[in-house]
C-alpha positions in Angstrom: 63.8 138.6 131.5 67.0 138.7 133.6 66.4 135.4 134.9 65.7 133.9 131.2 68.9 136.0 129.7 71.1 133.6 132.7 69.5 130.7 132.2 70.1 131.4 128.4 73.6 132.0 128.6 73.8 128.5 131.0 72.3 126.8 128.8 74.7 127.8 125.7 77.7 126.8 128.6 76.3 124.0 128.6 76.2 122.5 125.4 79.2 124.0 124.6 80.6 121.7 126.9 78.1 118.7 126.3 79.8 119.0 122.6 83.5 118.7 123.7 85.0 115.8 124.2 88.6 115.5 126.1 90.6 112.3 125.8 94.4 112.0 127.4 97.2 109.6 126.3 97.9 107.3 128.8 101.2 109.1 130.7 99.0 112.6 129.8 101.5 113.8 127.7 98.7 114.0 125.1 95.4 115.8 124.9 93.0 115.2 122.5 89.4 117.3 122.4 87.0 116.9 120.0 84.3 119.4 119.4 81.2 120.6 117.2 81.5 123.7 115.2 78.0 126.4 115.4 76.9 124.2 112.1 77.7 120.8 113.0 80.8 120.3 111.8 83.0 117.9 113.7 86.8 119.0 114.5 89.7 117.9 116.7 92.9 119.6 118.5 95.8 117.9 119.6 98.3 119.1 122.7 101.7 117.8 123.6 102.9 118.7 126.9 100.9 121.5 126.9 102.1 122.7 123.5 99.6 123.2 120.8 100.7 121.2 117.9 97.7 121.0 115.9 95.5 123.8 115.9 91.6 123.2 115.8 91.1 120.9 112.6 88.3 120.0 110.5 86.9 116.6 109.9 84.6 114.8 107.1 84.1 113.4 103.7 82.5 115.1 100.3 80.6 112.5 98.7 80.3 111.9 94.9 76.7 112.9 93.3 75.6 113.6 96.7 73.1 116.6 97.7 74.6 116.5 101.1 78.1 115.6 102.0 79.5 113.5 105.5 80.8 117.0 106.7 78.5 118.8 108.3 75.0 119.1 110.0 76.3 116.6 113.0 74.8 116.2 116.5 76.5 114.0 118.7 74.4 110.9 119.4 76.5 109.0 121.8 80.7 108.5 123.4 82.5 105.7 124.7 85.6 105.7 125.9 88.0 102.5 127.3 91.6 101.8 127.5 93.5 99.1 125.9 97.1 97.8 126.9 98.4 94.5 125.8 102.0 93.5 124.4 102.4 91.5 121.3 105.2 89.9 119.3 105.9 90.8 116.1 106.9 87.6 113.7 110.6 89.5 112.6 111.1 93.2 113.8 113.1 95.8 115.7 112.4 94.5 118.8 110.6 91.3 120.2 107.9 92.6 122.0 105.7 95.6 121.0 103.5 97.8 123.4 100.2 98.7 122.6 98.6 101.2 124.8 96.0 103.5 124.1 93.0 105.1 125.3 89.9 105.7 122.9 87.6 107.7 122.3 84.5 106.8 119.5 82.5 109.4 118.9 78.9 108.9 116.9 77.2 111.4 114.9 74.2 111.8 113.8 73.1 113.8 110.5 69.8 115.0 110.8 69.0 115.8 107.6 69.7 112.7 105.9 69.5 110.7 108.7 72.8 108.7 108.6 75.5 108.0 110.9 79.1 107.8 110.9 81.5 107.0 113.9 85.0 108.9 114.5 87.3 106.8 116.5 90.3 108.3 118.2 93.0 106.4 119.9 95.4 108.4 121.8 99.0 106.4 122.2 101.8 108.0 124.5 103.8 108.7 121.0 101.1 110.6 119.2 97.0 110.4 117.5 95.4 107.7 115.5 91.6 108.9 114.1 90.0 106.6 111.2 86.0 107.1 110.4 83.9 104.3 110.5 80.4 103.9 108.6 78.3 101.5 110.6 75.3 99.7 108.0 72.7 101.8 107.6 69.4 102.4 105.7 70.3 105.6 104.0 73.9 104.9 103.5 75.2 101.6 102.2 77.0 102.5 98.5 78.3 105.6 98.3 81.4 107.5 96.4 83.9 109.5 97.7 84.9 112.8 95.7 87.2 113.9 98.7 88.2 113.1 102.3 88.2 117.0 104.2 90.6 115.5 107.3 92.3 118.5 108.4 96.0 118.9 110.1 96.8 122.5 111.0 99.6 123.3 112.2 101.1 126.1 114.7 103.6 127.9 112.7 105.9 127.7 109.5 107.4 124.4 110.2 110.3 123.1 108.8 109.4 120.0 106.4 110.9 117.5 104.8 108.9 116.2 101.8 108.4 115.3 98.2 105.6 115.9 96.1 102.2 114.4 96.0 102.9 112.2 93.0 100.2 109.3 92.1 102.6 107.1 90.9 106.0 107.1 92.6 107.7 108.1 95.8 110.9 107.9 93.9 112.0 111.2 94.6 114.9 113.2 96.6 113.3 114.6 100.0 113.5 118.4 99.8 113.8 120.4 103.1 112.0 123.9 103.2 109.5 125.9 105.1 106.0 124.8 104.8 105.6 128.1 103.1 108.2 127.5 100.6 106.7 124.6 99.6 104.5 125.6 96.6 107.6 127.4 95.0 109.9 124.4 95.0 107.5 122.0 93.9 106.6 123.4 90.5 110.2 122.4 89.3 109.8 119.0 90.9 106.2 118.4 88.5 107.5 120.0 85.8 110.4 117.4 85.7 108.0 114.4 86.1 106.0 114.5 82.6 104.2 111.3 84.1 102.2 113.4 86.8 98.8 113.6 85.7 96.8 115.9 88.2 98.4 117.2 91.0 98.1 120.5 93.4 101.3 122.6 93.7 101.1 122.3 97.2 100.6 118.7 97.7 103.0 116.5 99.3 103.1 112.6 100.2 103.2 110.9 103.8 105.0 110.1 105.8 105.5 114.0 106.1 108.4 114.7 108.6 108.2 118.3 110.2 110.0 120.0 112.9 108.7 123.2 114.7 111.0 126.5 115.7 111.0 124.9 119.3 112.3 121.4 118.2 109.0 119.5 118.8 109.2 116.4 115.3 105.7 116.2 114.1 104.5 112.9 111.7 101.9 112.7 109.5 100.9 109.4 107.9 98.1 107.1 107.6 98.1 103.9 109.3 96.2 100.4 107.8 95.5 101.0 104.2 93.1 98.7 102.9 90.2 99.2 100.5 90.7 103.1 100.0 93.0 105.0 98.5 96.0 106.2 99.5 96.2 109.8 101.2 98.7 112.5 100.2 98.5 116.1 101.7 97.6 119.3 100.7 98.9 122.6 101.9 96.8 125.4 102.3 99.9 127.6 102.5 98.2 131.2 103.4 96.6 129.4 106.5 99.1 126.5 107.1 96.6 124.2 107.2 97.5 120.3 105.7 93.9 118.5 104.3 93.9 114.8 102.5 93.8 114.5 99.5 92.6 111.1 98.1 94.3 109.3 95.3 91.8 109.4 92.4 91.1 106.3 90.2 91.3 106.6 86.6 87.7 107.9 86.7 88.7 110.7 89.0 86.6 108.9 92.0 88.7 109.2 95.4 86.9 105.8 96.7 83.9 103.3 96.1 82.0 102.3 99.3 80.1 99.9 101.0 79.0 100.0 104.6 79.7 98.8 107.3 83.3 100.0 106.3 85.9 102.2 107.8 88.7 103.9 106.5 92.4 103.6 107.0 93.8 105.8 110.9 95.2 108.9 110.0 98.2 109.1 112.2 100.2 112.3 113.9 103.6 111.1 115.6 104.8 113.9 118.2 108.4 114.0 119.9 110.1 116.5 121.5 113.1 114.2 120.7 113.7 112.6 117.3 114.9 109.2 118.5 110.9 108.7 119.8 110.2 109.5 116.2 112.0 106.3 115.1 111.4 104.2 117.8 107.4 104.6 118.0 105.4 101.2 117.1 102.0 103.3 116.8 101.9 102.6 113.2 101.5 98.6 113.8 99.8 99.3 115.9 97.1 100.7 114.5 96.8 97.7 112.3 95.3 94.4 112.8 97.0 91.2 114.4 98.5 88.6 112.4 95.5 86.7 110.3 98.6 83.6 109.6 97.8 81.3 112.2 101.3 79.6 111.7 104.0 81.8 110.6 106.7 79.2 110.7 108.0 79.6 106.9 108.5 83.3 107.4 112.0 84.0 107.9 114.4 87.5 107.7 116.4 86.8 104.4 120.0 88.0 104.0 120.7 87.5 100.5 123.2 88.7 96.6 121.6 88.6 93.4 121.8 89.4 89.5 120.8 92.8 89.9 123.5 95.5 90.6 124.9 94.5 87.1 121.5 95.1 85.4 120.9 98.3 86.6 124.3 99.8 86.0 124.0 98.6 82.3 127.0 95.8 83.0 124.6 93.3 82.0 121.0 92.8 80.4 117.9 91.4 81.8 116.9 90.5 78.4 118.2 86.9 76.6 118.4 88.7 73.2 118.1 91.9 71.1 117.1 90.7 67.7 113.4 91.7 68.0 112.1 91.4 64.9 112.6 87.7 65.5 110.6 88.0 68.6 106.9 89.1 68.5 104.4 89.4 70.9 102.8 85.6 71.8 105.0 84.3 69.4 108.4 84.0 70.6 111.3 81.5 68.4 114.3 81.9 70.7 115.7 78.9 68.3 116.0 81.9 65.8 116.6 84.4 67.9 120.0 85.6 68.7 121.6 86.1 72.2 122.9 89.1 73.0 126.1 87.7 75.3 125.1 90.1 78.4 122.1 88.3 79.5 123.1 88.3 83.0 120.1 85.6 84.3 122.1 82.9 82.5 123.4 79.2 84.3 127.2 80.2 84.7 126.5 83.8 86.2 123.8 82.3 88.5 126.1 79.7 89.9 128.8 82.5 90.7 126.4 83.9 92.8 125.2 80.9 94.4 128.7 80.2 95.2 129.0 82.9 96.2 126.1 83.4 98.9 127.3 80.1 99.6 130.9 80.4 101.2 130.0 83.7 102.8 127.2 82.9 104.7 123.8 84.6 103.0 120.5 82.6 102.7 119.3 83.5 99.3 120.4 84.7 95.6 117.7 87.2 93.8 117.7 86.2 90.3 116.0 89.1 87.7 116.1 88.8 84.0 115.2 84.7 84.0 111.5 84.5 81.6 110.6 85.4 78.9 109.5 89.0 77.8 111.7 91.4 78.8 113.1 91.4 75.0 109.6 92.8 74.3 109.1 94.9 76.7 112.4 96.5 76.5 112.4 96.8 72.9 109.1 96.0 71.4 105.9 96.9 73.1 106.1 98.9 76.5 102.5 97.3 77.4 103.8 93.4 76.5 103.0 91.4 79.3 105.1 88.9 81.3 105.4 85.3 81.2 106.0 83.9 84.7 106.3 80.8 84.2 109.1 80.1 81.2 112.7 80.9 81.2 114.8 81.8 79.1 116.6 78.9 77.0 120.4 79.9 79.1 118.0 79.3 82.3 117.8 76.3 83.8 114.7 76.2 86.8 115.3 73.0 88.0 119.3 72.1 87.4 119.9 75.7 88.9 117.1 75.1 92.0 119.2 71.8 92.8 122.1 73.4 92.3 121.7 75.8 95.2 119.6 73.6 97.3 123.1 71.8 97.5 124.8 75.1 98.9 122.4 75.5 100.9 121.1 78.4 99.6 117.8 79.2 98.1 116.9 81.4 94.9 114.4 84.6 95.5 111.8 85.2 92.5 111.3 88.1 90.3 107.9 89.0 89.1 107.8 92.2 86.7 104.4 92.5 85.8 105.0 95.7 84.1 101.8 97.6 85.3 99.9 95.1 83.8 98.1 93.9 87.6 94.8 91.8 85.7 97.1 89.6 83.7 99.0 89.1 87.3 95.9 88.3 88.9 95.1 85.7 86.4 98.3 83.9 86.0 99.1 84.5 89.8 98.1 81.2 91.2 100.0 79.7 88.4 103.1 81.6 89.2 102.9 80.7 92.6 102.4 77.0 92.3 105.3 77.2 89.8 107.2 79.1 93.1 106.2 76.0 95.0 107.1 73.5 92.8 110.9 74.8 92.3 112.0 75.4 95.8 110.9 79.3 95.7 109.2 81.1 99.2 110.1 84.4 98.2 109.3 87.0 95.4 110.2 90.6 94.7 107.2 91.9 92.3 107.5 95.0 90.1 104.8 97.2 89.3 107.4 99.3 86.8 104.8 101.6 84.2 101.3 102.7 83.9 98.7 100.5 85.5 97.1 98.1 82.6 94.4 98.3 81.7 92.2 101.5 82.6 95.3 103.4 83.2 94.9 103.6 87.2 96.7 105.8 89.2 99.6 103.2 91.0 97.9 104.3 94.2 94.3 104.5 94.0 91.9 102.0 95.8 91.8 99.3 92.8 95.4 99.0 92.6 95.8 99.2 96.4 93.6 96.6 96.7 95.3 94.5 94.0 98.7 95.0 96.1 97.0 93.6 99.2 95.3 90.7 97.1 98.7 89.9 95.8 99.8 89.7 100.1 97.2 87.5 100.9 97.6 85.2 97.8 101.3 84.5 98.4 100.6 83.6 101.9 98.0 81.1 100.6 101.2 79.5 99.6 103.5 80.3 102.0 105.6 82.9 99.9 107.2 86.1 101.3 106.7 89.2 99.0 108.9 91.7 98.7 106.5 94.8 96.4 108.7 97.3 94.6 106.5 100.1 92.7 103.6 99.2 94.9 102.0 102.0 97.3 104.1 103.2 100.6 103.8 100.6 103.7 101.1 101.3 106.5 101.7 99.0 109.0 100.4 96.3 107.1 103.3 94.0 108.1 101.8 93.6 111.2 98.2 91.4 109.8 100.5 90.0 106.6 104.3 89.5 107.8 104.7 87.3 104.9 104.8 91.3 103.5 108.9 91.4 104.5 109.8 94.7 102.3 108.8 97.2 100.0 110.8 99.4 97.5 108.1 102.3 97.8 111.0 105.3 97.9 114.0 106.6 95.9 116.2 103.4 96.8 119.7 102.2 96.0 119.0 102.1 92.1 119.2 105.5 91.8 122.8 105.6 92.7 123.2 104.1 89.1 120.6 106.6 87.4 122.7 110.1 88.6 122.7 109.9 92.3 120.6 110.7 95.6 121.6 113.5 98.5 124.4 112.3 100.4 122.0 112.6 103.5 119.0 111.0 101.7 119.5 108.3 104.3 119.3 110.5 107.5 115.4 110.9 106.1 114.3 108.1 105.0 114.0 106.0 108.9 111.8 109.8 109.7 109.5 109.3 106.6 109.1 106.1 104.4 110.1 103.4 107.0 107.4 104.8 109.4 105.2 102.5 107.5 107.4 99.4 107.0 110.8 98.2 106.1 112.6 98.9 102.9 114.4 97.0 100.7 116.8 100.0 100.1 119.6 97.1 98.6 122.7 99.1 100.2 126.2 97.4 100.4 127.8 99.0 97.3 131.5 99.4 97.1 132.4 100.6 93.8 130.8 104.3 94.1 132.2 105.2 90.4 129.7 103.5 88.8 131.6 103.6 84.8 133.9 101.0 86.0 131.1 98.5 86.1 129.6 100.2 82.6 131.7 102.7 81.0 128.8 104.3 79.4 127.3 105.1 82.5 128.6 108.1 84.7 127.2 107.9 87.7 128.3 108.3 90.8 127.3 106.8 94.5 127.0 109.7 96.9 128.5 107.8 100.2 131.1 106.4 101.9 132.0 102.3 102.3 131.2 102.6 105.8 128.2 104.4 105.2 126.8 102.0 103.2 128.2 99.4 105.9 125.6 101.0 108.6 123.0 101.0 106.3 122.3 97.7 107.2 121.2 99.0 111.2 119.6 102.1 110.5 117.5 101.0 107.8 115.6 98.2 109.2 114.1 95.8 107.1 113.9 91.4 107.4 115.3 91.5 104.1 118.8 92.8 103.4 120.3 92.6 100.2 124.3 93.0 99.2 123.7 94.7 96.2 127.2 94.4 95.2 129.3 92.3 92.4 131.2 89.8 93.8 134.0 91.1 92.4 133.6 94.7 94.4 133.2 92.6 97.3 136.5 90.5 96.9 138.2 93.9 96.8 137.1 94.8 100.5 137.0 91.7 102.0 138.3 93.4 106.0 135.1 95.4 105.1 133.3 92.8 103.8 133.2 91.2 106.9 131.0 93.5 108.4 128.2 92.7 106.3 128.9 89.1 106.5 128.3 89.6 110.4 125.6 91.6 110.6 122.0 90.2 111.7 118.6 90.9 109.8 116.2 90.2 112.8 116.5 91.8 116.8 115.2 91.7 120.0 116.1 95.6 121.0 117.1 98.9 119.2 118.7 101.8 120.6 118.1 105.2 118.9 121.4 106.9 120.5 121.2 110.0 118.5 119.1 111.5 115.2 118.3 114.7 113.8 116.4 114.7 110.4 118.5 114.9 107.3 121.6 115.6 109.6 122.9 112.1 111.2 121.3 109.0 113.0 122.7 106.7 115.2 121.4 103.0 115.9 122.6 100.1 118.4 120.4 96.9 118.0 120.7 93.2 119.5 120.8 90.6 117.3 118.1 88.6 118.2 118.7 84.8 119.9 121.9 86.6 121.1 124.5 88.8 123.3 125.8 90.4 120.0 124.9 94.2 119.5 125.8 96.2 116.1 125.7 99.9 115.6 125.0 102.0 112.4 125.6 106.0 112.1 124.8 107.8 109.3 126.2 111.0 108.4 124.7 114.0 106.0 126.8 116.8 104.4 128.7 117.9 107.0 131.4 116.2 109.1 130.9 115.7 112.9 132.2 113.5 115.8 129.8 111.4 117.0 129.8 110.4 121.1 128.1 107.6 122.3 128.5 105.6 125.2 127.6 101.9 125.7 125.3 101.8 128.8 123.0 99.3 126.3 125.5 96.6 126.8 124.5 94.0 129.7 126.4 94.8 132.9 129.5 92.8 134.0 130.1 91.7 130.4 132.8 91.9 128.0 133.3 92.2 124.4 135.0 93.0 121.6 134.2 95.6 119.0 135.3 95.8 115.6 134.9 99.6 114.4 134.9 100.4 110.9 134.8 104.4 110.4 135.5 106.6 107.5 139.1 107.8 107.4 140.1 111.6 108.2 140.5 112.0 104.3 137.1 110.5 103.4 134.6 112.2 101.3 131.4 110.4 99.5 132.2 112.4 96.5 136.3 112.4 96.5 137.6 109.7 98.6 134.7 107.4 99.2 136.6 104.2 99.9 139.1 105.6 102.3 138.3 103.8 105.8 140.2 101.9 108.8 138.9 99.3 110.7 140.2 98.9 114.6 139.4 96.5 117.3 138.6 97.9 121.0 137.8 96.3 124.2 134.2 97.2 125.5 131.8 96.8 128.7 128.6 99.4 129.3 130.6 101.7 130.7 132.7 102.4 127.8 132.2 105.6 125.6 133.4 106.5 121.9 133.8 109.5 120.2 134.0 108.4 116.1 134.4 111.0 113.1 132.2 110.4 110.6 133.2 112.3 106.9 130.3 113.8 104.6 128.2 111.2 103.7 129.6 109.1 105.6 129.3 107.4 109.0 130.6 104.3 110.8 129.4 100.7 111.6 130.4 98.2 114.8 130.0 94.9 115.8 129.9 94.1 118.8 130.7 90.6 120.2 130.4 89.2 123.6 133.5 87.8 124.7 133.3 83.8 125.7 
């Protein structure tokens, strides 16, 4: 019996240890094990340098109409492990090579009772976890529903968070900083405010969820590849601090229709003891696909103006009239119709900014407001759909198309299809060809109001899969697409880069509707541009916003030179000046800066960062010896000290520094700056104030 009670007990060992799995990052800063619970259920734990930084974590899906879910009653039927390292170049980016090192670990499980199989895959990077599950075809399952994803994230102690709520339909929001256990508190005013929200849990927040621990480790949670599922948002278990998915349901309620063999989309957890490896990790591209354009030629980072500022401040209209009982849906007589006179898509104000563009350098002018049907949808019928094919009679396609093509300049598309994505779908090849035909290789699309026709969710599977069909059209005919409204970025730039920026977060335009945190851009590089670039529009000049509209009293909360280094730290191919003209011609020494400023690099420096506090960027231009450096600043004033051992040795240059004056404040002095010129090699340093939201910018030259 002794004997037997020892072998017992080895036995149990064992398995035990049959049943664990242990995979290491690369350098071993990381260790991953994966494990069986006593009932089959499959969980992982992560370590980073020996830290804990998430606790033992559940994994699995609930199915839909199911008698037994994908979550439990698991054996482990076989491993394989292997290493990967290979180095890529990204069409446009940060830099012009891209590491991708991992090791893996795919586990396959086996549930006996219904005998089906799923696979786990793990893929352990020297910046953090990648896991996605994988459903290989299979007898017993091949179509099934998902009700809810059960991925778990728990987490070592009250972090400190910055997030915004688990919204369906926007990511518009302010990011809120607050103890993971004051969460639940702070976001029942957020839901009450947004009457649009149409199920939600009071704990539930979005990725990419930014969180810092109380021994300054940065922790990331996103989701990585999106495509064919629905999007994931979190949800706090705030009595156990535990983070589990939570699916974006379609209008039905269903988290997810399925076919095997399929896979879902990695779930991704960035760790850093340092913040500047936050912003500088590639782990999210990845974790996607290579490019599937063979030639990507016609791509190109686009610096461009456009009739847009003056729209969204209320100085102008993106509808040709206001006399709508003359205009009815399908039936529109703009020969009876009157013009409104602030129509700001018309030939004369188009040409300004095509001149514009022209003499200072920028590639492109955004035109919004040109076709017919925002006099409906402004004023008639909120579900009117667009016409994207006819302008408006003060619009001239082809005179304005030649006009420009003479500047040498080229005119960026605008697509509003007002939620409704089927009549998109169906006129898409159309608008397209239309694109082709009048010298057009770039679009910004809207997705602005519920989802026509069933009333989806803007982030659910079908309309995720619409945004990815609308991708892979455009590159059919070699257009860029720039989404606004359309589901956060995961990486998907990497497989599409005709996909140059997204909106997908509270962005310039809000700076017009009442404002944004001064230090809303110290958070935005930690959360929403893990994913992807924005097309955040910065550049604006004139922060009080009723001398563009007098009816409107808003105010932009930040600094000239704040919005100057926007254009580093906010990486994206496509960089608007979202400015008038006219606000520009006022600043023309500050201007220049803009003017200078490259949209694609070959290396970035993260100098300094801290979360919703300041971050500092140096990047090469790309093709070039030229470096230019961005800081952002939050609420409260600091010196910033850098040095400029990125420079190549034995080189000169010149830097132009424009910095906030002593006296500047985003709210009180906004416009108050100086502008100095300095000689510089790598061994120079600089310490530069930088006011409340505020900051500095550089250029820096190499001297010929």
């Amino acid at each position: 019996m002794k004997n037997l009670f020892f072998a017992s007990l080895i036995l149990l060992a064992f398995s035990s240890i049959a049943e664990a799995q242990q995979l290491k990052s690369p350098e071993g800063k990381f260790v991953m094990e994966f494990s069986l619970q006593n009932d089959g259920t499959p969980t992982y734990n992560l370590k980073y340098k020996n830290k804990e930084v998430v606790k033992t974590s559940k994994l699995g899906l609930e199915l839909k109409d199911d008698k037994k879910s994908l979550l439990n009653d698991f054996t482990i039927a076989d491993t394989k492990t292997s290493t990967f390292d290979e180095t890529w170049k990204p069409v446009w980016g940060e830099v012009d090579h891209i590491r991708n090192h991992y090791n893996e670990l795919a586990v396959t499980l086996n549930q006996k009772s219904t005998d089906r199989q799923i696979v786990i895959r793990f893929r352990l990077f020297d910046d953090g976890l990648g896991f996605r599950y994988e459903f290989p075809a299979q007898k017993n399952l091949t179509y099934f529903v998902i009700k809810e994803e059960r991925s778990q994230f728990a987490m070592t102690g009250d972090h400190t968070a910055f997030w915004i709520p688990g919204d369906y339909d926007t990511q518009e929001y302010d990011y809120t900083k607050s103890k993971l256990s004051e969460i639940r508190g702070l976001s029942q005013k957020a839901y009450t405010a947004n009457v649009s929200q149409k199920s939600f849990s009071p704990t539930g927040v979005q990725t990419s969820l930014m969180l810092k621990t109380a021994d300054g480790i940065y922790i990331n949670l996103h989701e990585a590849a999106l495509i064919d599922y629905s999007c994931m948002h979190l949800n706090l278990d705030d009595k156990n601090l535990v983070f589990e998915s939570w699916l974006t349901p379609d209008a039905k309620g269903d988290k997810g229709h399925m076919q095997a063999p399929n896979h879902s989309p990695w779930r991704t957890i960035i760790v850093s003891d340092d913040a500047r490896e936050i912003l500088a990790s590639k782990m999210t591209y990845n974790l996607n696909d290579p490019s599937k354009i063979d030639n990507t030629s016609w791509i190109k980072p686009v610096k461009y103006v456009g009739v847009w500022w003056e729209m969204i401040t209320g100085k102008s209209s993106w509808s040709y009239t206001n006399d709508y009982p003359t205009v009815q849906l399908g039936v529109t007589d703009f020969a009876k119709a009157k013009p409104n006179g602030t129509h700001g898509a018309n030939n004369a104000n188009v040409k300004k900014y095509i001149d514009f563009a022209a003499a200072n350098g920028f590639d492109a002018v955004l035109v919004e407001g040109w076709n017919e049907g925002w006099e409906d949808w402004f004023g008639h019928s909120k579900d009117y759909v667009f016409d994207f094919l006819t302008p408006y009679p003060d619009f001239d396609v082809k005179g304005l198309h030649e006009y420009a093509k003479s500047k040498g300049v080229k005119i960026i598309m605008h697509h509003e299809t007002s939620g409704s994505v089927r009549n998109y779908e169906r006129h898409m090849d159309a608008a397209y060809k239309f694109m082709n035909d009048n010298g057009y290789d770039a679009v910004k699309s809207g997705y602005v109001g519920d989802i026509l026709p069933r009333g989806e969710n803007h982030y659910s599977q079908w309309i995720v899969n619409h945004y990815q069909y609308a991708i892979e059209k455009a590159a059919d005919y070699k257009i860029m697409v720039n989404a606004h409204e359309a589901v956060r970025p995961t990486g998907i730039a990497r497989t599409y880069p005709n996909l140059i920026g997204n909106e997908a977060a509270r962005g310039t335009e809000y700076q017009a509707f009442g404002g944004s945190k001064p230090n809303h851009v110290t958070v935005l590089p930690f959360t929403r541009l893990i994913g992807g670039p924005m097309d955040y529009t910065p550049g604006i000049f004139e922060m009080d916003i009723s001398k563009m509209n007098p009816d409107n009293k808003s105010h932009v909360n930040s600094t000239i030179c704040n919005q100057l280094a926007l254009y580093v730290t906010m990486y994206s191919p496509l960089q608007m000046a979202a400015d008038t003209p006219e606000n520009y011609n006022r600043f023309p020494d500050a201007f220049q800066f803009i003017k200078d400023v490259a949209v694609d690099w070959s290396e970035s420096k993260y100098i300094e960062a801290e979360p919703g506090d300041f971050i500092t960027v140096a990047r090469k231009a790309k093709g070039t010896n030229n470096w230019f450096v961005g800081n952002v600043n939050g609420e409260t004033p600091r010196t910033s000290n850098i040095d400029f051992s990125f420079l190549e040795k034995g080189k000169k240059y010149t830097a132009t520094i424009y910095a906030d004056a002593k006296d500047a404040h985003y709210k009180t002095n906004p416009q108050a700056y100086v502008i100095k010129k300095i000689a510089v090699t790598n061994k120079s340093k600089l310490s530069q104030f930088s006011a409340p939201g505020g900051g500095y910018a550089i250029s820096i030259i190499e001297n010929k």
